[in-house]
Phi, psi and omega in degrees: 000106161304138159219151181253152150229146209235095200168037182322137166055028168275135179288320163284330194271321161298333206290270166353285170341293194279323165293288153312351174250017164266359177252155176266020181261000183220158163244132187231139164228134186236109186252148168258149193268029184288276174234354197277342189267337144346280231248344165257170187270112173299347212269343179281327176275152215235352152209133170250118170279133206229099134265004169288176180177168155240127161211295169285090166177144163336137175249114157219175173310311167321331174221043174298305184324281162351303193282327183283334203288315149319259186312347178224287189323289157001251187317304189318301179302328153321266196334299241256328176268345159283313160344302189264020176244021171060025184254161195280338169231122160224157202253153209227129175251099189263224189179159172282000180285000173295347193252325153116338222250142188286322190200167165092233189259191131234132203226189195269024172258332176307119153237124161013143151170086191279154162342186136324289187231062169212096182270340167309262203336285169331317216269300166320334193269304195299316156346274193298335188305294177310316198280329194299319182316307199289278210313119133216201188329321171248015165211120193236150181227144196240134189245122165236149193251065215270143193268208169282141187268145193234190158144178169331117175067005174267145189283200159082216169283345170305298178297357185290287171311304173315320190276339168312317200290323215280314159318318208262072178285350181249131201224128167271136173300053178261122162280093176250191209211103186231152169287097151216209193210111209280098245309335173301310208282321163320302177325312176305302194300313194303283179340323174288301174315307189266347176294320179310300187102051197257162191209150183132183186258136163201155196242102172262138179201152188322153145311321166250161184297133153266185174228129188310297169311307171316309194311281178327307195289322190289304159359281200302275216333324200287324156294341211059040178258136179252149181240128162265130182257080189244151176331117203193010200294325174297323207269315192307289171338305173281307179301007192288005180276338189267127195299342196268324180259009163299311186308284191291343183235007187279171157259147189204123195186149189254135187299135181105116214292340220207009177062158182248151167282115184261000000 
């Protein structure tokens, strides 16, 4: 099975790579989303991977422009030329930041409705919008929605948390409750979406839930470091006003052990 993935130097995306060109059942190509994808030929693949994206950087006005031109202007154009070059599947790497929501659950009644001023979320919801348009019968499109992704060298909040861990040996004990997903097993599920050929929306995430403070401590450990954990559910509560300990000690969480098909 040919595949193109189109996120050169990307983190899912080289991730991805490398995890398919470990079955002898693919062939992987990595374009990058400048020009190089411009100028190649689609027509031998048989699924396209849209893993470029703007995610980890300040979200402000000055580069409101960016996030649509990449995250949506992008991906669409990606779709339109695999489309008229005849391959049959593509897979769209969105983000649960499509749903808008800070905190509590998401189930299959949630529907999408990202901030205002969350042009990363907005930018991905019009996206996924655009592309449903493009799918029909001989071009299926597949959106997965991934909470946070975590593994080796990965960017964004996760490394955000290592370095919180790596300072912070006393940790509040809040048993709060998050989706995520750990960068193989994202790798595995897309690798399944294509052997399927599959299409539709899914929000994949780890078997189990994390907790943040566990999170923290399983870190230190790794270091050889001990973590003390302590009562602070009052201290959380009140600061729950600041979007960096909402983030970090909230709940966010996809209904289902094993995330759903929506």
């Amino acid at each position: 099975m040919n595949v193109l993935i189109v996120g050169k130097g990307g983190y899912i995306g080289e991730r991805l790579a490398a995890f398919l060109k470990g079955n002898k059942i693919f062939s992987v190509h990595v374009a990058d989303s400048y020009d190089e994808w411009k100028s190649h030929n689609f027509e031998n693949y048989c699924a396209v991977i849209f893993a470029a994206g703007i995610a980890h950087r300040k979200q402000k006005k000055s580069n409101r422009n960016e996030y649509f031109a990449v995250n949506r202007d992008l991906a669409v154009a990606v779709a339109e030329k695999a489309k008229n070059a005849g391959v049959a599947q593509f897979v769209y790497l969105s983000s649960l930041a499509v749903y808008g929501k800070k905190e509590g659950e998401i189930n299959a009644h949630t529907k999408p409705n990202p901030r205002h001023n969350d042009y990363y979320g907005t930018s991905k919801f019009h996206a996924e919008n655009m592309l449903k348009n493009l799918q029909n019968d001989a071009f299926k499109v597949a959106i997965v929605r991934p909470p946070m992704v975590y593994g080796p060298d990965c960017p964004g909040k996760y490394r955000t948390l290592e370095k919180f861990a790596k300072f912070f040996p006393l940790v509040p004990n809040n048993r709060n409750k998050r989706s995520i997903i750990y960068i193989d097993n994202l790798c595995a599920f897309l690798c399944a979406l294509i052997l399927l050929r599959s299409e539709g929306e899914f929000c994949p995430q780890n078997n189990e839930y994390a907790n943040t403070a566990e999170l923290i401590k399983k870190i230190r450990a790794e270091s050889g470091k001990k973590t003390r954990l302590f009562n602070a559910r009052p201290l959380i509560s009140a600061l729950s006003v600041l979007p960096v300990v909402k983030t970090a000690f909230g709940t966010l969480y996809y209904s289902g052990t094993e995330g759903e098909e929506k």
